[in-house]
C-alpha positions as CSV (number, residue, x, y, z in Angstrom):
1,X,-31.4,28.9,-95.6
2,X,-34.0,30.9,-93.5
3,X,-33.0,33.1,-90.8
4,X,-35.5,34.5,-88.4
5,X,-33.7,37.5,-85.9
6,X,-34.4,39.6,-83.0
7,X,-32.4,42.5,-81.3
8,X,-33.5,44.0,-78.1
9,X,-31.3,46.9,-76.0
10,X,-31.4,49.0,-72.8
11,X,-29.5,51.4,-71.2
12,X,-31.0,50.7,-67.5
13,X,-29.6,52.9,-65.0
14,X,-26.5,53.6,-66.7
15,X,-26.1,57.2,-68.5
16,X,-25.6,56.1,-71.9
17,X,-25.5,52.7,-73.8
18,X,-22.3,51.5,-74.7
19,X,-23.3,47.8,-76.2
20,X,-24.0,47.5,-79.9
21,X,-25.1,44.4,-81.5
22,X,-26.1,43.3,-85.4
23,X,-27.4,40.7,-87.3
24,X,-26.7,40.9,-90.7
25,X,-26.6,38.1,-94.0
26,X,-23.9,38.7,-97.3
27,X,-24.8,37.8,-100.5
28,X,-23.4,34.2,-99.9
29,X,-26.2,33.3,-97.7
30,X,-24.3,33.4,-95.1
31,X,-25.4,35.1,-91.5
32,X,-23.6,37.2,-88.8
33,X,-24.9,37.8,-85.4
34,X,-22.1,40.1,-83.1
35,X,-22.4,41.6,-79.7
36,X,-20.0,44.0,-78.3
37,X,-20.3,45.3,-74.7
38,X,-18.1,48.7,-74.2
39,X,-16.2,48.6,-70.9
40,X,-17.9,51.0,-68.8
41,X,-15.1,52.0,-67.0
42,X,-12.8,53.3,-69.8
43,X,-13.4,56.2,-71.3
44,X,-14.7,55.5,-75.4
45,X,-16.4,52.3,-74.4
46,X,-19.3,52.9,-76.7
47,X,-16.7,54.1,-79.5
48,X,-15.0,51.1,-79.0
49,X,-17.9,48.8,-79.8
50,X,-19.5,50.4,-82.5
51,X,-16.0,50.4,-84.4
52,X,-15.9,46.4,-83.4
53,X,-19.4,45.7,-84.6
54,X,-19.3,48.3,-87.8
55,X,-15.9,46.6,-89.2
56,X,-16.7,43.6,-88.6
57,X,-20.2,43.9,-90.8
58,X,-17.4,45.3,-93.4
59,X,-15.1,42.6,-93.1
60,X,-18.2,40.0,-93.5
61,X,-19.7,41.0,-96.5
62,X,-16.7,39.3,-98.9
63,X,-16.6,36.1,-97.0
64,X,-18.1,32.4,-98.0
65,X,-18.0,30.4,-95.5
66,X,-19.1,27.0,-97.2
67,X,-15.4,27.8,-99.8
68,X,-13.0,27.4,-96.7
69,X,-12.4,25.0,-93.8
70,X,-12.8,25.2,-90.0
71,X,-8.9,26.7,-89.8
72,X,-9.1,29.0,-92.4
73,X,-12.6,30.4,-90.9
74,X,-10.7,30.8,-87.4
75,X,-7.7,32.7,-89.2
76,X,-10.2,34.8,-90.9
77,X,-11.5,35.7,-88.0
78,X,-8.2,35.9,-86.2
79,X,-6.9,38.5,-89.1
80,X,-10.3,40.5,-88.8
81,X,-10.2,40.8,-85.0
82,X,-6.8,42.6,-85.8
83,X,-7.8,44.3,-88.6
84,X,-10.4,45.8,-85.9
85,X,-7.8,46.6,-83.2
86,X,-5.6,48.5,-86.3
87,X,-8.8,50.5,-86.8
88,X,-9.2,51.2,-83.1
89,X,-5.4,52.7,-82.9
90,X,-5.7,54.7,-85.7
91,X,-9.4,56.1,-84.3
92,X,-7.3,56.5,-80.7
93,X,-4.1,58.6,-82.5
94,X,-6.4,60.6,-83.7
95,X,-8.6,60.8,-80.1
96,X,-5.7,60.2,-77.4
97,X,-8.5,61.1,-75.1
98,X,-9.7,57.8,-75.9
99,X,-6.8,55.2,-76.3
100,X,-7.9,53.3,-73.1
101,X,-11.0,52.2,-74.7
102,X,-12.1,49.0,-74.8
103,X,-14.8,45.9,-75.6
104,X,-15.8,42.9,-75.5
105,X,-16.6,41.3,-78.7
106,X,-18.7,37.7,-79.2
107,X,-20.1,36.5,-83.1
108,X,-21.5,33.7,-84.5
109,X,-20.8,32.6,-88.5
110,X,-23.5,31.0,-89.5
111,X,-22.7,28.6,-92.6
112,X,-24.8,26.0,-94.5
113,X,-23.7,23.2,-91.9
114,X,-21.7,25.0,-89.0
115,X,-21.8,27.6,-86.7
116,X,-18.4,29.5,-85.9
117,X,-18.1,31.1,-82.5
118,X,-15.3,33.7,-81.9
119,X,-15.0,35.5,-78.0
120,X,-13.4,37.7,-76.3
121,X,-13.9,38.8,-73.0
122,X,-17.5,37.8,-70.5
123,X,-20.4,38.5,-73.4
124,X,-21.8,35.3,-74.0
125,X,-23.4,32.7,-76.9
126,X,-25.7,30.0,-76.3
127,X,-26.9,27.5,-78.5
128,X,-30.4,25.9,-78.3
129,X,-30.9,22.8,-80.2
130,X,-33.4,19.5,-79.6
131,X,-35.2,22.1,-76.9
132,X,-32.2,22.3,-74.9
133,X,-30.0,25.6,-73.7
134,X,-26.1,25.1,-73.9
135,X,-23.5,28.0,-73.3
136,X,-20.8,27.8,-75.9
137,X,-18.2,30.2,-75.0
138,X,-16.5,30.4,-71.6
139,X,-16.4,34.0,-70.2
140,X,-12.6,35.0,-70.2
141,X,-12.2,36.8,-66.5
142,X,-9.8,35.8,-63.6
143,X,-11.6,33.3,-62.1
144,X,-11.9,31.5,-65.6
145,X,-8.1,31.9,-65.6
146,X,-7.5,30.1,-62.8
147,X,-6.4,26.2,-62.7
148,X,-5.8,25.8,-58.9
149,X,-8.9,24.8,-57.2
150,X,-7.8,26.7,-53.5
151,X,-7.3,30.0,-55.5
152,X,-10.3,29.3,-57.7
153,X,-12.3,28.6,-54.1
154,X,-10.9,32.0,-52.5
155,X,-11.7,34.3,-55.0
156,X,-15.1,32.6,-56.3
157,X,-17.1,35.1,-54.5
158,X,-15.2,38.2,-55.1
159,X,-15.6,40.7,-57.4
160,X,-11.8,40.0,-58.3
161,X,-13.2,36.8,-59.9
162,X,-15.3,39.0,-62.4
163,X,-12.2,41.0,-63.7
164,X,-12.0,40.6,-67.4
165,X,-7.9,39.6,-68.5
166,X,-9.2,40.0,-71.9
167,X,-10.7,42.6,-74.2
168,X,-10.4,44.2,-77.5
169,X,-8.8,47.6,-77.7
170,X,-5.6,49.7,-78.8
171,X,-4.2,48.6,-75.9
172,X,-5.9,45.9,-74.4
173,X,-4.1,42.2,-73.6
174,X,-6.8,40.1,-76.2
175,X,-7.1,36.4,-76.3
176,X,-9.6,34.9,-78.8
177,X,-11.3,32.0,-78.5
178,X,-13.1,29.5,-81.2
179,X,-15.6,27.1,-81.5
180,X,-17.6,25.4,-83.7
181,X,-20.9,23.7,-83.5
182,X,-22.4,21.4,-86.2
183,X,-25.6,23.5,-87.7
184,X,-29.2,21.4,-86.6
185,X,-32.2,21.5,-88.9
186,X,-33.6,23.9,-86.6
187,X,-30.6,25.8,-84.4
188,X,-31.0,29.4,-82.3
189,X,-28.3,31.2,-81.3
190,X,-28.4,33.9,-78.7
191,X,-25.8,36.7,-77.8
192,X,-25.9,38.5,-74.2
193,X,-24.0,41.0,-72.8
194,X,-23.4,40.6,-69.3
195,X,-26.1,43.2,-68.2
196,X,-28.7,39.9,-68.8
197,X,-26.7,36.9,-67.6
198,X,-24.8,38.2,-65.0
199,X,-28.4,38.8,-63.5
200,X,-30.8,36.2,-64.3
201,X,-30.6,32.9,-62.4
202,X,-29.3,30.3,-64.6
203,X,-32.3,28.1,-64.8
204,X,-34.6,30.7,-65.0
205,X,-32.6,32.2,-68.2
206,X,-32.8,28.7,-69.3
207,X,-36.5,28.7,-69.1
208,X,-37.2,31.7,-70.5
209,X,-35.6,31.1,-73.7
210,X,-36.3,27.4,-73.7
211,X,-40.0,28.6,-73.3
212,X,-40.1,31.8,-76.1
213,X,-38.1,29.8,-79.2
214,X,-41.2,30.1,-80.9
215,X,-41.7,33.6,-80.4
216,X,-37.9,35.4,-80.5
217,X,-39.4,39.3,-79.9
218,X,-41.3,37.7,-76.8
219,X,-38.2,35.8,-75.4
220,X,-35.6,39.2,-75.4
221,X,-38.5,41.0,-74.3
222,X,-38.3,38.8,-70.9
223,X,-35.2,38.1,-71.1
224,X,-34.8,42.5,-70.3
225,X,-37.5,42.0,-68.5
226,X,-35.5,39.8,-65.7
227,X,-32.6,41.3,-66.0
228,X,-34.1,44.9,-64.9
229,X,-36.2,42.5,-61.9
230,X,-32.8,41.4,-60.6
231,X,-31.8,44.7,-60.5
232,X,-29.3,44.7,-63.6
233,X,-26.6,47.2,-63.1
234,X,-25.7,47.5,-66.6
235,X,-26.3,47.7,-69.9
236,X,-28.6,45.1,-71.8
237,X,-28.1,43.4,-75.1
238,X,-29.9,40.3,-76.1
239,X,-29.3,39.4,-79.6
240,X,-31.0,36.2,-81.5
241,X,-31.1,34.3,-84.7
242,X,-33.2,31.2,-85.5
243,X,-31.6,29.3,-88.6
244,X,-34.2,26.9,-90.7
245,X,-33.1,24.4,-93.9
């Protein structure tokens, strides 16, 4: 398996950047691509990603994905996304100043013939395959979490609706969500923290990427590009992995 990656971040306006992202292969030949956006408002956000992304890497190196099924894959990942929050209480004990932090955290495990998705909290993954953009994960705020369609309708323009109701962190309500796609001769997958999608017009985020597969340094470079010309308000993380047979 060949695996062709970019990884493109900005600060923007804010005062420091609190995303971190990696992708990184284990002697298995299998590939990790992670994103995790610290939440700006706590303090420790930036702590609280880079202990996400850093463990994980950890955790990853041992695994082979082509040796287990699709359930033992999402426990794995299930048992590593505690083994991450065990880190971040001992970190916080240590740093009470910091026991409010918090992230989101979205990766991909790329095997021989599937792609595992794990998520938690509004950074995204997107899938391209046969030239076309699909958003795999479903960003876990309160207008996700609602199931009546005159609440959803009230709240659909609010900032309420963006409210995350799940996050990683010592003491953060987490729910984790899996998926799994089937791996195409010729797949791309492409992490984003909120600071890029949250901004860019849907089709035109489409088109971009649709438009730079060929070229992955090109399409983050536009993709930051947008972001900062609809006046992002955040930080901005575009990560990407093209996987060839």
């Amino acid at each position: 398996m060949y695996f062709e990656y970019e990884l493109l971040s900005e600060k923007g306006i804010r005062s420091e950047n609190q995303d971190n992202a990696l992708v990184t292969t284990n002697n298995k030949g299998n590939a990790l691509i992670v994103l995790a956006d610290g939440m700006g408002g706590h303090i420790g956000g930036k702590t609280a990603s880079s202990i996400a992304v850093r463990y994980l890497k950890e955790l990853f190196k041992s695994i082979d994905l082509d040796s287990m099924n699709e359930s033992e894959i999402n426990k794995w990942c299930e048992q590593s996304v505690d083994a991450i929050r065990n880190e971040m209480i001992l970190f916080a004990k240590n740093n009470p100043r910091i026991d409010d932090m918090g992230t989101t955290l979205v990766f991909a495990l790329v095997g021989k013939d599937k792609v595992y998705f794990t998520n938690i909290g509004d950074s995204r993954a997107y899938i391209i395959q046969n030239k076309k953009v699909r958003l795999v994960t479903k960003d876990q705020n309160y207008i996700n979490s609602i199931d009546d369609p005159v609440e959803r309708k009230t709240v659909e323009m609010t900032i309420v609706g963006q409210y995350l109701v799940s996050s990683l962190g010592p003491n953060k309500q987490t729910k984790i969500d899996n998926y799994v796609e089937l791996l195409d001769y010729d797949t791309t997958i492409i992490l984003t923290s909120d600071g890029i999608h949250k901004f860019i017009p849907e089709k035109l985020l489409h088109k971009i990427i649709i438009s730079n597969t060929s070229n992955l340094s090109i399409m983050m470079n536009k993709l930051i590009r947008s972001a900062k010309k609809y006046n992002s308000t955040d930080n901005m993380t575009g990560v990407v992995l093209r996987s060839e047979r």
